[in-house]
C-alpha positions as CSV (number, residue, x, y, z in Angstrom):
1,X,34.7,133.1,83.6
2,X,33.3,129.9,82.4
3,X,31.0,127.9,85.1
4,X,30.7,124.3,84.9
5,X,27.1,122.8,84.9
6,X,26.6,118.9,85.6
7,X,23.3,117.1,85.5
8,X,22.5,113.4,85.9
9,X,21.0,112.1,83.3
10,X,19.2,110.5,81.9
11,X,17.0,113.2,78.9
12,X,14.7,115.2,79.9
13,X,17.4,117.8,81.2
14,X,14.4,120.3,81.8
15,X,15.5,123.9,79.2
16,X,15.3,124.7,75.4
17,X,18.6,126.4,73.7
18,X,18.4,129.4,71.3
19,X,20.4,130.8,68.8
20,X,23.6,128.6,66.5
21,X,25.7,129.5,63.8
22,X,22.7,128.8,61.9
23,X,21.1,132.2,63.3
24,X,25.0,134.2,64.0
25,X,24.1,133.7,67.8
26,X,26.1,131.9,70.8
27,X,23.7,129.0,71.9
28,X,22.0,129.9,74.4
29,X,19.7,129.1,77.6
30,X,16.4,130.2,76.5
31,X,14.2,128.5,79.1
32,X,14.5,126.9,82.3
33,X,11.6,124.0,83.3
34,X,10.9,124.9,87.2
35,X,11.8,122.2,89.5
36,X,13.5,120.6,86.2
37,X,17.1,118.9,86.4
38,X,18.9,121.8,84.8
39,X,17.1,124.2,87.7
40,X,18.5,121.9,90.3
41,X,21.5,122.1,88.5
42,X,21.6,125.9,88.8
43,X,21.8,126.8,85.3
44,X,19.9,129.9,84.1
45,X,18.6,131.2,81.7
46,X,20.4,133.4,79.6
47,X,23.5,131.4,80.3
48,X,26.0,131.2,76.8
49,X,26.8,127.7,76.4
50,X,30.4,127.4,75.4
51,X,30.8,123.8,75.4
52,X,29.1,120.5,75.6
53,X,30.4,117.5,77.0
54,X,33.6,119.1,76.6
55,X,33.1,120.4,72.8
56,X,32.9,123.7,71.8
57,X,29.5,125.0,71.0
58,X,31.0,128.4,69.2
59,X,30.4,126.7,65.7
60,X,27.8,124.4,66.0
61,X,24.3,124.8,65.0
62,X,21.3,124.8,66.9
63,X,20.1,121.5,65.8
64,X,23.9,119.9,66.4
65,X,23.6,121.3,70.1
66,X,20.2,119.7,70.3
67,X,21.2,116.6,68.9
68,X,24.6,116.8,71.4
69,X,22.3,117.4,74.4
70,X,20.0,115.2,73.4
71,X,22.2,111.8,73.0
72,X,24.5,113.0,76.2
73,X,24.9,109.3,77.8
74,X,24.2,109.4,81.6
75,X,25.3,113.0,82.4
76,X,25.3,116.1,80.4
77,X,28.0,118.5,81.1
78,X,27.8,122.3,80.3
79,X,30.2,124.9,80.3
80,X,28.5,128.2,80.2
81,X,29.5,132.4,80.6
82,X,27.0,133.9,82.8
């Protein structure tokens, strides 16, 4: 079941991403910053991402999830399977 993940923005959200379509990988959560915004947030690492902002992440490739979470205006919301 898909959890829901908000953080107040604005950048740095505090964890790195893995995987794409690029690499035939779900994007995931590869590393959590302690004391970081997406800590706070509770998100984990290992966490699937399945969509950004409200768009799916299953096709997208690493550097268009970056770039995604990277421009997020104000918050950044993540869905993710744990």
């Amino acid at each position: 079941m898909p959890v829901t993940v908000t953080l107040p923005g604005p950048a740095p959200w505090g964890f790195r991403i893995s995987g794409g379509r690029d690499f035939g990988k779900p994007i995931t959560v590869s590393k959590v910053t302690e004391h970081g915004k997406a800590a706070a947030g509770d998100l984990r690492p290992g966490d699937v991402i399945v969509a950004i902002n409200g768009e799916s992440a299953a096709a997208m490739l690493n550097v268009e999830a970056q770039n995604k979470i990277k421009q997020s205006p104000g918050q950044l919301r993540l869905e993710v399977e744990r």
